[in-house]
C-alpha angles and dihedrals in degrees: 000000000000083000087051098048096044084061098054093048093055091046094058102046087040093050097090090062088059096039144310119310128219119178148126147269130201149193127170131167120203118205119193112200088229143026113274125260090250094045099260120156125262102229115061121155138171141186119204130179127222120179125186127216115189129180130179126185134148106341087325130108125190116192121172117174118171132185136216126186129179117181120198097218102013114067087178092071093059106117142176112189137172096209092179136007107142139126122233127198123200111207132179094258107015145025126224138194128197115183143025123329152139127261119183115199115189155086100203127093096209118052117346108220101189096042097115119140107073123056116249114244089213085168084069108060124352083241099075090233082123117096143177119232108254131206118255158157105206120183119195135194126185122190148139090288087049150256114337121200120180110178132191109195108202105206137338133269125217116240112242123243132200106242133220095302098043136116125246100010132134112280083250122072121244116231110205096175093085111043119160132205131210080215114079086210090064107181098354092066117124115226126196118212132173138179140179130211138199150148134206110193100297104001126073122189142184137182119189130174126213130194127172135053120008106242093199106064144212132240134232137154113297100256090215105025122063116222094021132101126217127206119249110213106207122195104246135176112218127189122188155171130219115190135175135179134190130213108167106283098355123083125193111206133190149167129196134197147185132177152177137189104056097084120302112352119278143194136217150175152189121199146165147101142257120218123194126211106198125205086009110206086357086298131124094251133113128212125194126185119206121196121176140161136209132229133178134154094227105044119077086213143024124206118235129206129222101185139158123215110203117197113193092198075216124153078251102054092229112186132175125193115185126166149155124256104204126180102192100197092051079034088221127166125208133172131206133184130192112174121170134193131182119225109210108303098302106058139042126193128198143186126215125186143171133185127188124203121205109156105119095077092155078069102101095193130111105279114227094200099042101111091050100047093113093047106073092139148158114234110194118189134191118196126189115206105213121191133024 
């Protein structure tokens, strides 16, 4: 890890002799209104670092971002990342990628279901927007019929875990020392994704395919640390459907899977729709109303979300999304806030909040938000563009 950060390090303050150099810092501090189940403190906070080299010459894009993260309590959340560092060809009948990169699948704003190919950083952020650059060789065709994506995705990243001082975590440590894998290859196994695109007027559809490692893993008894639990990583085949339509102002949204290799075969979904109200009350501000629902075989319930999205159509791009998280059959509230607002060019702050509601405790029922019932907290973040 030192080697690797001692890389990085040279790349970044060598870059400008190789180019200019755009990018991003960042500080946040998260404050939890009480001291966490386990006894963690209520004040963590991080800065991480994340420049951006892009060339472009002749058909060929190279494009290298990496991420470095340092948090004052959680060691766990210490990460050095190469997001992207491919090479991509554009060809007249075809585009390639060689490298690592990102890819995001997806039309709904509460969980994306077919989004598979990165690993998800869920020491990051507690909603899982948060991924790990993944090794690749993507092809891609585009033609009358649609957009055509054929991935080969070389090896498999780990997801990341808060550890024994980290926020909004299961009451057991995770011990991601001793993962295991239902593939004898482990990391160095090769998936195969693809995926088509396509839109007709006002409806747009994909259908993608993924087989290979489970990003989202399982969890069994840590085989070498007592009390702790490891993630088991099982090979899996998903199919899925995205699918969006548009009627003026209004949006339906949904996002289809099916999968196999975690037990029987299962099926879930996320859907829903956004409505916009423009110019609300003869003002400049925009209103937009999201409504989606949950769905998975093995789950009892599903949580759905009632949430507005307000966008001020202010110099400094202010906007402000607020909703309700409700489990019918634990019959849990929860409440969550994002609001963003731009500084200038140069600097961006947010605001990030949770809230977890566990009142009704003659409720028997599996809680939802259990685990979380000590980490109602603010996250503020200030973030400095640097570069053009």
């Amino acid at each position: 890890m030192s080697q690797i950060k001692t890389l990085l390090v040279f790349i970044i303050f060598s870059a400008p002799l190789m180019g200019e150099v755009i990018g991003e810092f960042s500080f946040d501090n998260r404050y939890f209104f009480n001291e966490g189940a386990q006894g963690q403190k209520q004040n963590h906070s991080s800065f991480s670092i994340s420049p951006e080299i892009f060339f472009e010459e002749d058909k060929r894009i190279f494009h290298f971002k990496p991420k470095l993260r340092k948090d004052n309590e959680d060691p766990e959340r210490n990460l050095v990342d190469v997001q992207e560092l491919y090479l991509l060809e554009i060809l007249e009948d075809r585009e390639i990628k060689y490298g690592i990169s990102k890819e995001f699948w997806g039309v709904t704003e509460t969980s994306h279901r077919v989004d598979i190919i990165n690993q998800t950083d869920s020491s990051e952020s507690f909603d899982g927007e948060d991924k790990l650059g993944q090794p690749m060789v993507k092809i891609s065709f585009e033609r009358d019929w649609g957009l055509l994506d054929i991935y080969a995705l070389i090896g498999f990243r780990e997801r990341t875990f808060v550890g024994q001082n980290g926020r909004l975590r299961l009451p057991i440590v995770t011990d991601t020392d001793n993962p295991s894998y239902a593939s004898s290859a482990k990391t160095a196994r090769i998936d195969f994704a693809m995926r088509w695109a396509n839109y007709f007027d006002n409806f747009e559809i994909a259908v993608s395919h993924f087989s290979g490692t489970s990003r989202e893993p399982r969890f069994l008894p840590s085989p070498k640390k007592l009390n702790q639990i490891a993630p088991h990583y099982e090979v899996i085949d998903q199919s899925s459907i995205e699918m969006q339509y548009f009627l003026g102002s209004l949006a339906l949204k949904g996002e289809i899977i099916s999968r196999s290799g975690q037990g029987d075969r299962f099926s879930a979904a996320t859907y829903g729709f956004e409505y916009t109200q423009v110019g609300i009350l003869d003002s400049r501000l925009d209103l937009g109303w999201v409504v989606e629902a949950n769905h998975d075989d093995r789950l009892k319930s599903s949580p759905a979300v009632l949430g507005t999205r307000l966008i001020m159509n202010d110099i400094s791009d202010t906007q402000i999304l607020s909703g309700f998280i409700y489990d019918e059959r634990s019959e849990e509230i929860g409440f969550l806030l994002e609001a963003t607002r731009r500084l200038g060019d140069c600097c961006l702050v947010s605001v990030e909040g949770m809230y977890f509601d566990d009142i009704n405790e003659d409720n028997n029922e599996k809680k939802l938000f259990s685990p979380f019932k000590e980490d109602d907290f603010l996250r503020m973040e200030f973030i400095y563009y640097f570069g053009d």
